[in-house]
C-alpha positions in Angstrom: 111.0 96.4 83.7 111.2 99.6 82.0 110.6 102.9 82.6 107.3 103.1 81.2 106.5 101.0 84.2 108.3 103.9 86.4 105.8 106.3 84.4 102.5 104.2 85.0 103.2 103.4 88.5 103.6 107.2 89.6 100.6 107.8 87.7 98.2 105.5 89.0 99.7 106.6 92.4 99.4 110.3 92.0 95.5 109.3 91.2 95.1 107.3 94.6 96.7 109.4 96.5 95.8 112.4 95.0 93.2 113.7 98.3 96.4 113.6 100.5 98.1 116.3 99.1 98.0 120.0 99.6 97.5 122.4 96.8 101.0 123.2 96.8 102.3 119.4 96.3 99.5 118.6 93.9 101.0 121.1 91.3 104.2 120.0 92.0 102.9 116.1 91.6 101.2 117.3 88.0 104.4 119.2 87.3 106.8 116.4 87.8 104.8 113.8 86.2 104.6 116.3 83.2 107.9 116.3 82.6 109.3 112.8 83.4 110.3 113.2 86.8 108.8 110.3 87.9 110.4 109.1 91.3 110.3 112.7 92.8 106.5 113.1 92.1 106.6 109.4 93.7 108.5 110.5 96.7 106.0 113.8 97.6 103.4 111.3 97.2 104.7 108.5 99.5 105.8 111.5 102.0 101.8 112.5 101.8 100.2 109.2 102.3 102.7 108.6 105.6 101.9 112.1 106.7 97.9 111.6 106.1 98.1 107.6 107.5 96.9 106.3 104.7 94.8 105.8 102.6 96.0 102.0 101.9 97.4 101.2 99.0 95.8 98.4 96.8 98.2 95.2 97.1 99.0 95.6 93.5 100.3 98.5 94.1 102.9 98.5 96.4 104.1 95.2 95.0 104.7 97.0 92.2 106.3 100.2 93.7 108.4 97.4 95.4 109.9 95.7 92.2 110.8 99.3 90.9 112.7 99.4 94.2 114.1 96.2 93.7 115.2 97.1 90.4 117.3 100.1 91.3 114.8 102.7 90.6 114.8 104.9 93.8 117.2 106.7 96.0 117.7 105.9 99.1 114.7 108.5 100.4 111.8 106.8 98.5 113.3 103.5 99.8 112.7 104.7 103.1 109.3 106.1 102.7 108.3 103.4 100.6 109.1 101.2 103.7 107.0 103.5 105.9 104.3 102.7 104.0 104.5 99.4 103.8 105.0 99.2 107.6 101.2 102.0 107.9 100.0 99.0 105.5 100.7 96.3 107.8 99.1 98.3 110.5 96.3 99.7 109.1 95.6 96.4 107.4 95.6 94.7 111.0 93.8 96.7 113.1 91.1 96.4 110.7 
């Protein structure tokens, strides 16, 4: 995996979970993706879709945000959110 797999997988999340940002972290989002800073504008978006409960992400997805983690792509804080959104997933995916 390389890190043009980094740069698709923040994109296509910044599109899904574009609605649960504020104005303020949507330009940041844009701003980082712009220039390459890919697992920030990954870790705003994570923090958003936590704070906003949701909306679930596709399966593909998060197995895919979970082999860049597996791969040594993320500090220790997107590790963490990217587990509380697995563990909203599992939730969310049960109670419905």
């Amino acid at each position: 995996m390389d890190s043009s797999e980094l740069s698709d997988v923040a994109w296509e999340l910044a599109e899904h979970g574009r609605a649960t940002l504020t104005i303020a972290e949507l330009n940041v989002v844009f701003v980082r993706l712009g220039v390459g800073e890919y697992c920030e504008a990954i870790e705003i978006l994570l923090k958003a879709l936590v704070r906003a409960a949701g909306p679930l992400l596709p399966s593909e997805l998060l197995a895919r945000l979970t082999r860049l983690q597996q791969v040594g792509y993320f500090d220790q804080e997107v590790v963490h959110v990217l587990s509380m959104v697995a563990r909203l997933q599992d939730s969310l995916g049960s109670s419905r």
